[in-house]
Structures are given as C-alpha cells and as structure tokens.
C-alpha positions as CSV (number, residue, x, y, z in Angstrom):
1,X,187.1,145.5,188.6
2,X,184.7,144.7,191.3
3,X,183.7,141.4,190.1
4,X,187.2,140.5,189.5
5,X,187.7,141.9,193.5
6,X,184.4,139.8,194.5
7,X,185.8,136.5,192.9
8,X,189.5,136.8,194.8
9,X,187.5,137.8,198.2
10,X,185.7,134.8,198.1
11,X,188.0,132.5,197.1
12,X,190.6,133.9,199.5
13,X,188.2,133.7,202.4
14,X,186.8,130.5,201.4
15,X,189.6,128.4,201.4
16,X,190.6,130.2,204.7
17,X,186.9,128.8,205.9
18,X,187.8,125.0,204.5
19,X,191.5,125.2,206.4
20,X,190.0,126.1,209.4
21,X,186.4,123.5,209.2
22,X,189.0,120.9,208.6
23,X,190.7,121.7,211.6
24,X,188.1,121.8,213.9
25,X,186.2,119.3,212.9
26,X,189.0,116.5,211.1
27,X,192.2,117.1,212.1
28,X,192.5,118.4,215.9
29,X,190.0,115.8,217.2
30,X,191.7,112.5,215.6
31,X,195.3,114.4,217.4
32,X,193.5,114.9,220.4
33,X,192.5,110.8,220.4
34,X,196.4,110.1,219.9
35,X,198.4,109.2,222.7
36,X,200.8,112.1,224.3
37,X,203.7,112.3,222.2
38,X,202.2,111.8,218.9
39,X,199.3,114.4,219.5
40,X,201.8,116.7,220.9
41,X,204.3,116.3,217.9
42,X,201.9,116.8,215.4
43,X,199.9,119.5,217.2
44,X,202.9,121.4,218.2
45,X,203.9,121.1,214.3
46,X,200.3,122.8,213.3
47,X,200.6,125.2,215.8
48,X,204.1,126.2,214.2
49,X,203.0,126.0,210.7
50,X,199.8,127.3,210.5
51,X,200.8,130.0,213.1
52,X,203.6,131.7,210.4
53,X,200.9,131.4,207.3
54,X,197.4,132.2,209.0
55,X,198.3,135.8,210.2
56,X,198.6,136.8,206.6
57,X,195.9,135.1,205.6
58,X,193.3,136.4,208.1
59,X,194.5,139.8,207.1
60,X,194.8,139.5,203.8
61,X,190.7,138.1,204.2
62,X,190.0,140.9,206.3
63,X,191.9,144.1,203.9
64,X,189.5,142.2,200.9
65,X,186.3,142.3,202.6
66,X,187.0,146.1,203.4
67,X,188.1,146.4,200.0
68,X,185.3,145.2,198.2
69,X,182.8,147.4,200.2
70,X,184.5,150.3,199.5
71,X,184.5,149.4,196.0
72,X,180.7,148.7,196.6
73,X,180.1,151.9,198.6
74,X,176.1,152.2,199.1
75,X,174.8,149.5,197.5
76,X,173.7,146.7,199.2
77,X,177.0,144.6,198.1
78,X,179.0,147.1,200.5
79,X,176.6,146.4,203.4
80,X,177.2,143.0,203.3
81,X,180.9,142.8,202.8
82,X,181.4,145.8,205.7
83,X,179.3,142.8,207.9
84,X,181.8,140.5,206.9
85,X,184.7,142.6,207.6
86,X,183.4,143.0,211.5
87,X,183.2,140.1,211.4
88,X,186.7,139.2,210.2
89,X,188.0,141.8,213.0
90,X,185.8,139.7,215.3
91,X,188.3,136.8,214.3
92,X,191.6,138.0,214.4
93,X,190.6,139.6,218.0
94,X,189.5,136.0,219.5
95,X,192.4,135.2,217.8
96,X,195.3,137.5,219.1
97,X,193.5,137.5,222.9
98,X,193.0,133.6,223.2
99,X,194.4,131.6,220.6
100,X,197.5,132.7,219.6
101,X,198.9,132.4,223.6
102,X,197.6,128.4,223.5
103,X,198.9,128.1,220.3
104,X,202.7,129.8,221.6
105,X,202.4,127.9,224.7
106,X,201.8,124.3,222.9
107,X,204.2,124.7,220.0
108,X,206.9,123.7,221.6
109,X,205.6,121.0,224.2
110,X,206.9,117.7,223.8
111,X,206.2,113.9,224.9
112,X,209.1,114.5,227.8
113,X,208.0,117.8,227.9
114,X,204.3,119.4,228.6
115,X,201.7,120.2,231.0
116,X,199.6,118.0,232.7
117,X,196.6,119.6,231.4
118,X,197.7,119.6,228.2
119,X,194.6,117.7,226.8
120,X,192.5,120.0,228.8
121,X,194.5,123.3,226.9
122,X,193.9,121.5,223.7
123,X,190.3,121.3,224.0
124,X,189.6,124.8,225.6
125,X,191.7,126.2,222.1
126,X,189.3,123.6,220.1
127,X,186.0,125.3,221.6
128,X,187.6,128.9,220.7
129,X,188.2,127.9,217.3
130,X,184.8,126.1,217.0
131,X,183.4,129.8,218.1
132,X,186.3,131.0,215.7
133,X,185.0,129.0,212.5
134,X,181.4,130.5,213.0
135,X,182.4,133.8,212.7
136,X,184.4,132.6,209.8
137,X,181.3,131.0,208.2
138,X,179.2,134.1,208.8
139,X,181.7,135.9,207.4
140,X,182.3,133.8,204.1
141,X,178.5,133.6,203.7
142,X,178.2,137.4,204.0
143,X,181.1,138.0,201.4
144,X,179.6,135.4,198.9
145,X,176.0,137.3,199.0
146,X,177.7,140.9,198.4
147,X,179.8,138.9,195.5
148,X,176.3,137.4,193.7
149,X,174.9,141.4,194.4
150,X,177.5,142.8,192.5
C-alpha cells in the first residue's frame, strides 16, 4: 500500500512540477516576446485553462504528500513527505494571495482590450511563479526521497 501510495504521489506531483517548469521557463516567455494581441490571446487562454484544472491538481498533490506521511508516520519517509506537504501549502498560498488575481485579471484581456502595463503584470506573475516552481521542486524532490525510503 504505501509503495503503491509513494509511486502515485510522485508521479502526480511530478508531472504537476514538468507543467509548471515548462511554463515558466518555455511557454510564458516566447508569449511574452509576441506582440499584444497574440500574447494576450494565448495567455488569456492558459490563464483560463490551466486556472479550471491546476486547483485540483495542486490539491490533489498536496492531500498525497499528507497522505503518504501519515501512512509513513515516524519513519524518516513521513518526515520528508510532511516537508513536502508545507511546502505544497506554501504553493497553493502564493498561489490563492498573488497568482490567482493576475491570472483573473488577464484572462479576459484582449488586443482591443487590456492594461497598459499589461507586459509589466505578466512578468511580475512570471517572477511569482518562478518563486512558485521552486517550492514545487523542493517539494517533488522531498516526496521522491520519502518514496526511495519507503
């Protein structure tokens, strides 16, 4: 049961990790080199998307971590996956408080229709979600050790 637990936390949690990398570091800087309406479109389409599926997933990461160090009480294992939980709660937190209300504002700006510091917005949520993706790396990194100590 636990190992079974361990492999489904890290896989959930890891491919949450890759989804998020990949937009910090692939997708959300070639969007913010596009010109207004394009980078708006398509950001305002991520924002949309992503924002309906990631709540669930962030959760979901979070009620595993917690999960598996229960099932791991006192042992090392449990140490490490409790870390990773805080850590997840660290997430959803800078989440809900600073990246959510970019992400409500910008999903439904438009070429005829934005800010004038939109760009500016756009970065200031990239440099959240940079800080964001390290937690989530900590995290993932912390769940994979308390997998291999099971």
């Amino acid at each position: 049961m636990e190992t079974a637990l361990a492999v489904v936390t890290v896989t959930v949690v890891g491919l949450m990790v890759g989804v998020e990398l990949a937009v910090a570091v692939v997708i959300n800087p070639i969007l913010l080199q596009l010109d207004a309406g394009a980078s708006l479109t398509a950001r305002a389409y991520g924002a949309r998307m992503l924002g309906r599926a990631m709540p669930f997933w962030y959760v979901g990461s979070l009620v595993l971590a917690g999960a598996l160090a229960a099932v791991a009480w006192g042992t090392s294992a449990a140490t490490a996956s409790l870390v990773a939980a805080a850590l997840l709660v660290v997430t959803v937190l800078m989440s809900v408080l600073w990246l959510v209300p970019i992400n409500n504002r910008s999903s439904s700006w438009t070429a005829e229709d934005h800010p004038a510091d939109w760009r500016e917005q756009h970065r200031r949520w990239d440099r959240l979600h940079i800080a964001r993706v390290a937690f989530l790396v900590a995290a993932f990194a912390l769940v994979g050790l308390a997998a291999a100590l099971i």
